[in-house]
LORO-743743 format. One record per residue (C-alpha): residue in three letters; x, y, z; chain. Coordinates in Angstrom, 3 decimals, decimal comma, padded with zeros to 6 digits. Example, Ala and Ser with C-alpha at 12.3 -4.5 7.8 and 13.67 -1.06 7.14 Angstrom:
<nodes>
("ALA" (012,300 -004,500 007,800) "A"),
("SER" (013,670 -001,060 007,140) "A"),
</nodes>
This chain:
<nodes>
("UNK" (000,000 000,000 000,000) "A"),
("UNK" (003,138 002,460 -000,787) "A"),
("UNK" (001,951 003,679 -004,524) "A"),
("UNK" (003,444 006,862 -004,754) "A"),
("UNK" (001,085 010,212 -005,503) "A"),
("UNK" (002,651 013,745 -006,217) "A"),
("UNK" (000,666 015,053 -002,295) "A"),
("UNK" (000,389 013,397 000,146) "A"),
("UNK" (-002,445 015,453 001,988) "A"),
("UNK" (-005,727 016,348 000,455) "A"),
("UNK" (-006,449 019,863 001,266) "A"),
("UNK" (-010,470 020,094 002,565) "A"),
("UNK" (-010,998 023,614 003,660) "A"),
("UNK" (-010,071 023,847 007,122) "A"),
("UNK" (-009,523 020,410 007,685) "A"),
("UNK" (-006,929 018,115 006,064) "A"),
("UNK" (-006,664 014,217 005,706) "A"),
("UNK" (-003,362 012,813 005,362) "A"),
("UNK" (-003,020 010,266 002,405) "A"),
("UNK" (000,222 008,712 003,804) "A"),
("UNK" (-001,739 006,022 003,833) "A"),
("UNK" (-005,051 004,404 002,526) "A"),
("UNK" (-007,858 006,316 004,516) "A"),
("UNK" (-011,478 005,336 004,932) "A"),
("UNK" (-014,237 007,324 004,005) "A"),
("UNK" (-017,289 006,562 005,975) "A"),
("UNK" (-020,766 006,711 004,099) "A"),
("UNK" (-023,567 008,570 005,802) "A"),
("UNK" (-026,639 008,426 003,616) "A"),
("UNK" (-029,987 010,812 004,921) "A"),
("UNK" (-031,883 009,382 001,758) "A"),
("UNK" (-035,013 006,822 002,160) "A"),
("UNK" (-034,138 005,215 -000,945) "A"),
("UNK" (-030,733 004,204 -000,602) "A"),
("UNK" (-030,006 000,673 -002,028) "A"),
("UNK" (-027,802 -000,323 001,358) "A"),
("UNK" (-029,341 001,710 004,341) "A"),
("UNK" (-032,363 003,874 002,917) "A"),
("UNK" (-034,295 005,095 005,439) "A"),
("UNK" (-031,919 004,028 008,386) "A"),
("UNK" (-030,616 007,755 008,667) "A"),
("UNK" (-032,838 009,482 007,575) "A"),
("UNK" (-033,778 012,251 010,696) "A"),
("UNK" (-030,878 014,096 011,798) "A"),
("UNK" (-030,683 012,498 015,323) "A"),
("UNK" (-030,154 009,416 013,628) "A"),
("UNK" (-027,366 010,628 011,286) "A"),
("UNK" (-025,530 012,206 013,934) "A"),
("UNK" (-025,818 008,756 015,596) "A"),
("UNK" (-024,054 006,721 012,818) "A"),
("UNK" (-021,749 009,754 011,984) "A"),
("UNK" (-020,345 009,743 015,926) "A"),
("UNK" (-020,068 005,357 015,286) "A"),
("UNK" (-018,239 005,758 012,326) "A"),
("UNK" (-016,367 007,956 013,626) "A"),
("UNK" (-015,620 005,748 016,525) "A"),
("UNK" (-014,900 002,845 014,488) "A"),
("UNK" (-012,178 004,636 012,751) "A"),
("UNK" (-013,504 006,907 010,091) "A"),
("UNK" (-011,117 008,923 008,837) "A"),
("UNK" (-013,797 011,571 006,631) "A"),
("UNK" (-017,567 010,849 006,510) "A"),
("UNK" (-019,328 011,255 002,774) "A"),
("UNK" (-022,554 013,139 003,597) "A"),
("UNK" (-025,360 011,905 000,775) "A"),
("UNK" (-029,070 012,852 000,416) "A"),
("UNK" (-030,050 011,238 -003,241) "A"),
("UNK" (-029,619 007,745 -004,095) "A"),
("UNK" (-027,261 007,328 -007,112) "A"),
("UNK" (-028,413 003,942 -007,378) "A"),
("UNK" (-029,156 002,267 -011,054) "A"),
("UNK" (-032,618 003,926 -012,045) "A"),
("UNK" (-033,148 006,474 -009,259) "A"),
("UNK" (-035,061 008,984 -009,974) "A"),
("UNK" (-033,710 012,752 -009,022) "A"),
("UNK" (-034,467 014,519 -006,153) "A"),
("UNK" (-035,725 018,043 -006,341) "A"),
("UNK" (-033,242 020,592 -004,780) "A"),
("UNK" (-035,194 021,872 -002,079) "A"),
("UNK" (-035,340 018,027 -000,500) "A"),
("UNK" (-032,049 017,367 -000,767) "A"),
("UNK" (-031,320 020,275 000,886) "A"),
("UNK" (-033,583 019,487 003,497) "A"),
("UNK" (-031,712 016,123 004,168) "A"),
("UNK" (-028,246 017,297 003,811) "A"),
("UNK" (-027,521 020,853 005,414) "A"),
("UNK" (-029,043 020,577 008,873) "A"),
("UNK" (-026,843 017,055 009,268) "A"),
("UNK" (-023,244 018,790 007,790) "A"),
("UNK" (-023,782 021,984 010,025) "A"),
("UNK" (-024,398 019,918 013,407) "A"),
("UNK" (-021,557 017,712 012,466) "A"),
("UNK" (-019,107 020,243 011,552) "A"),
("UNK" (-019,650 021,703 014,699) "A"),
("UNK" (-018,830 018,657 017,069) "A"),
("UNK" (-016,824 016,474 015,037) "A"),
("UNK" (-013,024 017,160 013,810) "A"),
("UNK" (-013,060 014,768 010,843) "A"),
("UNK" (-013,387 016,266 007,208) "A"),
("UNK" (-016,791 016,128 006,101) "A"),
("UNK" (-017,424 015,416 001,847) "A"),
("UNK" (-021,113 016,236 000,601) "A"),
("UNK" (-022,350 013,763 -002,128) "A"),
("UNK" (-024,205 015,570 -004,747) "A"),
("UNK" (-024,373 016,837 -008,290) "A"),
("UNK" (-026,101 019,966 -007,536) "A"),
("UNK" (-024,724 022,836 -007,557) "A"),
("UNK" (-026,267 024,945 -005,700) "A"),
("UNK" (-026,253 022,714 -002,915) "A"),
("UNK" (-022,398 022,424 -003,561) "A"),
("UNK" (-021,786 026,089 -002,256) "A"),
("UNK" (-024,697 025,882 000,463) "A"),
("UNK" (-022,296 022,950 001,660) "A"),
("UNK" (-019,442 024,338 001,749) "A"),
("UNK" (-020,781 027,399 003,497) "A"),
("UNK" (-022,148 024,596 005,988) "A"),
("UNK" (-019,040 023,164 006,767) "A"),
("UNK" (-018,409 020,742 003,951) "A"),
("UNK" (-014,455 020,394 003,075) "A"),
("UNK" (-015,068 018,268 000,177) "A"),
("UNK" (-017,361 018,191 -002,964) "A"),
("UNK" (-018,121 014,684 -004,337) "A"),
("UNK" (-019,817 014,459 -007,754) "A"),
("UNK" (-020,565 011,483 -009,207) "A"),
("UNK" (-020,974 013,177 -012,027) "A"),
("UNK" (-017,578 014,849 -012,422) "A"),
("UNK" (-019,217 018,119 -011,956) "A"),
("UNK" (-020,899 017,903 -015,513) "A"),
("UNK" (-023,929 019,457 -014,368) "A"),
("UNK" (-024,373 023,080 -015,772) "A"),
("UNK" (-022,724 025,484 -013,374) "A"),
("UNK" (-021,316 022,690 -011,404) "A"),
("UNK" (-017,814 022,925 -012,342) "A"),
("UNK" (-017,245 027,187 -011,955) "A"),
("UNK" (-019,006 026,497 -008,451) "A"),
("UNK" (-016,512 023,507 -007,453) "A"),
("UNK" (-013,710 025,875 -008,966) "A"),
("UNK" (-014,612 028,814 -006,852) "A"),
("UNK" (-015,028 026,674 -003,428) "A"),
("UNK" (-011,794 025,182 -004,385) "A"),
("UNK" (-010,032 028,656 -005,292) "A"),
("UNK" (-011,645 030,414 -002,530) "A"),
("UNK" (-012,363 028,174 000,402) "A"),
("UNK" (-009,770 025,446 000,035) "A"),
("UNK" (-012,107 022,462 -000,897) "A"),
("UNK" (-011,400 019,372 -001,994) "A"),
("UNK" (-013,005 018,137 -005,263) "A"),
("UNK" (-013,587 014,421 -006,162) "A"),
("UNK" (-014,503 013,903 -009,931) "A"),
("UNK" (-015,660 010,945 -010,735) "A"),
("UNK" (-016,450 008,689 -013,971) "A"),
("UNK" (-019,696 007,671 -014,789) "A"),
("UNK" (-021,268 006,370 -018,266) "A"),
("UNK" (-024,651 007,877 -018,493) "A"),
("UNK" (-027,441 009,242 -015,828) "A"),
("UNK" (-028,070 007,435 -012,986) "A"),
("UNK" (-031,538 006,056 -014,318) "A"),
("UNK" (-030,046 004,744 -017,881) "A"),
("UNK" (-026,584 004,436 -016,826) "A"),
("UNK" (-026,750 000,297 -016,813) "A"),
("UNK" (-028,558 -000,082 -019,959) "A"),
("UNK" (-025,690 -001,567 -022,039) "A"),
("UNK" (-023,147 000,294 -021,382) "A"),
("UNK" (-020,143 000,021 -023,798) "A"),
("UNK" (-016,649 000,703 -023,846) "A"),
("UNK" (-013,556 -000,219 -026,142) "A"),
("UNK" (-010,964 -000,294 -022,966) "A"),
("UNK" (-012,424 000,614 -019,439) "A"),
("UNK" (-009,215 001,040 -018,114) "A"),
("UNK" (-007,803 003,789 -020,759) "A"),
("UNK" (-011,681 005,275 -021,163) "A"),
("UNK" (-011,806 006,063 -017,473) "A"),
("UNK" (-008,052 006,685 -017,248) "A"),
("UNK" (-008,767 009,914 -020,244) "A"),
("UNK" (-011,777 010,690 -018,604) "A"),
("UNK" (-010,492 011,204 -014,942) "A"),
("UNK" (-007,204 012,833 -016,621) "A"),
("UNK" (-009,120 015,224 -018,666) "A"),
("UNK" (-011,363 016,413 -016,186) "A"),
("UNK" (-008,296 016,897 -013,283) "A"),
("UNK" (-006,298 018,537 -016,303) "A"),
("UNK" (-009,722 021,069 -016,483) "A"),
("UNK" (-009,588 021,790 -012,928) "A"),
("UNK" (-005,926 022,691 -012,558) "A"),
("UNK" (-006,474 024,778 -015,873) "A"),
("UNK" (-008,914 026,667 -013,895) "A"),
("UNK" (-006,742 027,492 -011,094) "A"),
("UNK" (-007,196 023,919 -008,138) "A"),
("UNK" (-004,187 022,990 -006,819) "A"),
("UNK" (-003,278 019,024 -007,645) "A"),
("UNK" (-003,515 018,761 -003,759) "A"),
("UNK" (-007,569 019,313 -003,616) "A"),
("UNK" (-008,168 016,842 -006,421) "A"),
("UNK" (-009,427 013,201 -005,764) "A"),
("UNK" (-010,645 010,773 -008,710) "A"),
("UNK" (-013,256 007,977 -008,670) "A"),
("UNK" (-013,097 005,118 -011,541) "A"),
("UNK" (-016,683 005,098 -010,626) "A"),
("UNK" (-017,380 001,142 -010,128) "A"),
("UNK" (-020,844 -000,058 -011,031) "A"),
("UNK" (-021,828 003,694 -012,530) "A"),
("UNK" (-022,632 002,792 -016,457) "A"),
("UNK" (-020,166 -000,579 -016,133) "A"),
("UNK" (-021,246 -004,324 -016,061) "A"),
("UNK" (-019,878 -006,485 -014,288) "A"),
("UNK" (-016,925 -007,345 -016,447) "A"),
("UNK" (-015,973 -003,965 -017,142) "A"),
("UNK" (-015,892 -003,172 -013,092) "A"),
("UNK" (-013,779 -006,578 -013,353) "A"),
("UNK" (-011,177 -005,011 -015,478) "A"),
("UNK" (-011,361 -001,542 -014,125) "A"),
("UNK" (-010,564 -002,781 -010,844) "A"),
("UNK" (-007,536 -005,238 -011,901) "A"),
("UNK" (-006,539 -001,638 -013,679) "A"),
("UNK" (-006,424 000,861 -010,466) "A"),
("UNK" (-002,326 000,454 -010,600) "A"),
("UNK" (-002,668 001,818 -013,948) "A"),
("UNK" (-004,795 004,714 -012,804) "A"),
("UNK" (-003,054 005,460 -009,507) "A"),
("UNK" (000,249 005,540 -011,638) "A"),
("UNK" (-001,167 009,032 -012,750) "A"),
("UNK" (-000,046 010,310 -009,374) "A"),
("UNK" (-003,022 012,028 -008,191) "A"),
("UNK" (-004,854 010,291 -005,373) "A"),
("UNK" (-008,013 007,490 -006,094) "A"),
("UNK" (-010,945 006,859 -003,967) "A"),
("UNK" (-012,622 003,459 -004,855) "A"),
("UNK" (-016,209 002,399 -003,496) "A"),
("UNK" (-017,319 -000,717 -004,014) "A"),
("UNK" (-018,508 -001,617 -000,481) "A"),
("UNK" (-021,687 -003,639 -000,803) "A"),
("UNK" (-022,233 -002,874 -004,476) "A"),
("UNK" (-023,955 -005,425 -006,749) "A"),
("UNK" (-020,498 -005,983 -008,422) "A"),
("UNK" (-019,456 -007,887 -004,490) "A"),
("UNK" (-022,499 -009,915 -004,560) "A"),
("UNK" (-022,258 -011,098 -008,372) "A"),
("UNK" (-018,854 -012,195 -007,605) "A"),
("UNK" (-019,611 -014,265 -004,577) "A"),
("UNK" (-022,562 -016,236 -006,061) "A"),
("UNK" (-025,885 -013,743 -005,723) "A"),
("UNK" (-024,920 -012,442 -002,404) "A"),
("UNK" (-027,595 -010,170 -000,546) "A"),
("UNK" (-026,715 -006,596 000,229) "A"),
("UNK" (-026,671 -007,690 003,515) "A"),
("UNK" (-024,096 -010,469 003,244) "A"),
("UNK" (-021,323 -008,284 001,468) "A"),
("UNK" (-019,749 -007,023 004,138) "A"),
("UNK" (-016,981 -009,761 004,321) "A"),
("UNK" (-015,998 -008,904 000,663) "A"),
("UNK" (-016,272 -005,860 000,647) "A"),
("UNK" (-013,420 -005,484 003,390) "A"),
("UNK" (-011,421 -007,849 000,826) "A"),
("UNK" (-012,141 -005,785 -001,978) "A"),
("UNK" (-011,267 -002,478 000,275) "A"),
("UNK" (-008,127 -004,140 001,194) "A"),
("UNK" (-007,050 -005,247 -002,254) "A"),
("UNK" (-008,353 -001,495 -003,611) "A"),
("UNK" (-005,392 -000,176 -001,257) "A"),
("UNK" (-002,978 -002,687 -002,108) "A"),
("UNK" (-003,429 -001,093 -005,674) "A"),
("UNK" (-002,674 002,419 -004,918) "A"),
("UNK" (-006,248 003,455 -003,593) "A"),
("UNK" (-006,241 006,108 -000,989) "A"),
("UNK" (-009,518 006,908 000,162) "A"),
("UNK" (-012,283 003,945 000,382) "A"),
("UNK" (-015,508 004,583 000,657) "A"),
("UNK" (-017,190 002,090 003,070) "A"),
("UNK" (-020,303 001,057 005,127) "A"),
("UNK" (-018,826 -000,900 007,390) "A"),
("UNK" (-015,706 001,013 008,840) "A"),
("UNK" (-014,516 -002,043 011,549) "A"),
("UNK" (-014,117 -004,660 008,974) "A"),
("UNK" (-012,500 -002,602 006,822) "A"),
("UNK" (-010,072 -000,800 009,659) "A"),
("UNK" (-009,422 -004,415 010,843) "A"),
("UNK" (-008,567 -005,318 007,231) "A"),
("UNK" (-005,974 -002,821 006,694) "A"),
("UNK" (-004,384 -002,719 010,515) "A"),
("UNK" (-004,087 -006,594 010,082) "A"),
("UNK" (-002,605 -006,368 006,944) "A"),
("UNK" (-000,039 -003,761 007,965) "A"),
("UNK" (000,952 -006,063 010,485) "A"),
("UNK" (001,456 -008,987 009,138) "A"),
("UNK" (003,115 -007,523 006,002) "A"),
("UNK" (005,648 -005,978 008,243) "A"),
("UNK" (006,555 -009,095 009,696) "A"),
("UNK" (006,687 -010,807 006,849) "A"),
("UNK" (008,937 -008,547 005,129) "A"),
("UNK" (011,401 -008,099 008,373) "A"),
("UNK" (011,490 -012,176 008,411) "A"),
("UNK" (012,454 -012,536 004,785) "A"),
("UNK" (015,383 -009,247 005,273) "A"),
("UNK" (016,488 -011,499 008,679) "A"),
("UNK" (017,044 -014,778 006,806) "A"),
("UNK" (018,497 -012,996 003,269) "A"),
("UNK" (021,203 -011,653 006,094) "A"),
</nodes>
């Protein structure tokens, strides 16, 4: 888990998060639609409740989202999301130190987050919604934000409706460099720019396959990856029809072998398994690799 990239901390407004390391991004979803936990979080009590436990259980940054991105789900208008979003990133900006991300596509509710208290802008979209990129510019230029592009085929509701490519590792690879190349044309520093390869967004099963055998590849780019593919349909495909909620196993494999690649931020539900993963790892790989100097001396 040593892949170089050019910074090794990710500027988020006021708060930092040191990518020395692979990181883990806890997922905090206020939606009632969400395929994993929709409904679960959905009053602010409750999200404060699962922010403080992931936070607990070693959450380095929480990802604040309030529309489901799932395959076919329909948009949200902007005055709900709002509604689900700000109250939860202003009463956890004030209590917890942790950078907090904001999911969404919308602009507007980009720069109402940011005034909130949100140190990073996550757009599944890669901020290709009209006005969303001069808004992600200006929070970057002006407030220090972090902005995470990432690749998707399509609109949520269409985007699995045969999607095509002719190399999913060099698409994504041009699509992630072109759009960090736009930022840092428009004035963001390479140290507030995160990319997603955007697993299961417009990609079947074989191309999240390949794309995922591929993060070396992308990471070799130097600028930092975050990969989420906890409990996506691409885990329970791969482990014979699995349930949503009998993915958490593999998905701590998959978070662990994401790192191993050159991820740096993974996006997670369950933050223990996924801790444990990487702490055990670390471990043992240490040992193993002071055993095998000992005996070549």
């Amino acid at each position: 888990m040593t892949v170089p990239i050019d910074q090794a901390v990710l500027q988020c407004g006021e708060r930092t998060l040191d990518l020395g390391q692979a990181r883990i991004m806890g997922i905090l979803n206020v939606t009632p639609d969400s395929f994993s936990d929709g409904g679960r979080y959905a009053r602010v009590d409750e999200a404060l409740a699962r922010a403080r436990a992931l936070v607990a259980q070693g959450a380095d940054i929480l990802d604040i989202g309030g529309e489901s991105t799932r395959p076919g789900a329909e948009p949200v208008p902007l005055e709900e999301e709002r509604r689900r979003v700000l109250p939860v990133i202003e009463a956890l900006y004030a209590e917890l130190a942790v950078p907090l991300s904001v999911d969404t596509m919308k602009p507007a509710l980009m720069r109402e987050a940011v005034a909130t208290g949100a140190g990073l802008l996550n757009a599944v979209n890669g901020f290709r919604a009209e006005g969303a990129l001069a808004v992600a510019v200006e929070a970057a230029r002006e407030r220090g934000v972090a902005l995470c592009a990432m690749h998707m085929q399509g609109e949520p509701q269409s985007m699995q409706r045969s999607p095509h490519y002719d190399d999913v590792v060099a698409d994504v690879g041009a699509f992630l460099d072109q759009r960090a190349a736009e930022l840092m044309a428009a004035g963001v520093s390479r140290g507030q720019i995160l990319l997603d390869p955007g697993f299961g967004f417009g990609k079947t099963l074989e191309h999240n396959v390949a794309l995922f055998r591929g993060l070396p590849r992308l990471a070799a780019a130097g600028l930092p990856l975050l990969v989420g593919v906890s409990r996506k349909s691409m885990i329970g495909q791969l482990l014979g029809d699995r349930p949503v909620a009998e993915r958490d196993p593999g998905s701590a494999v998959a978070a662990l072998l994401a790192a191993q690649a050159g991820a740096r931020v993974l996006r997670v539900h369950d933050v223990s398994a996924t801790r444990d993963a990487l702490a055990l790892y670390s471990v043992l790989n240490a040992d193993g690799d002071n055993e095998q100097d000992s005996r070549g001396n």
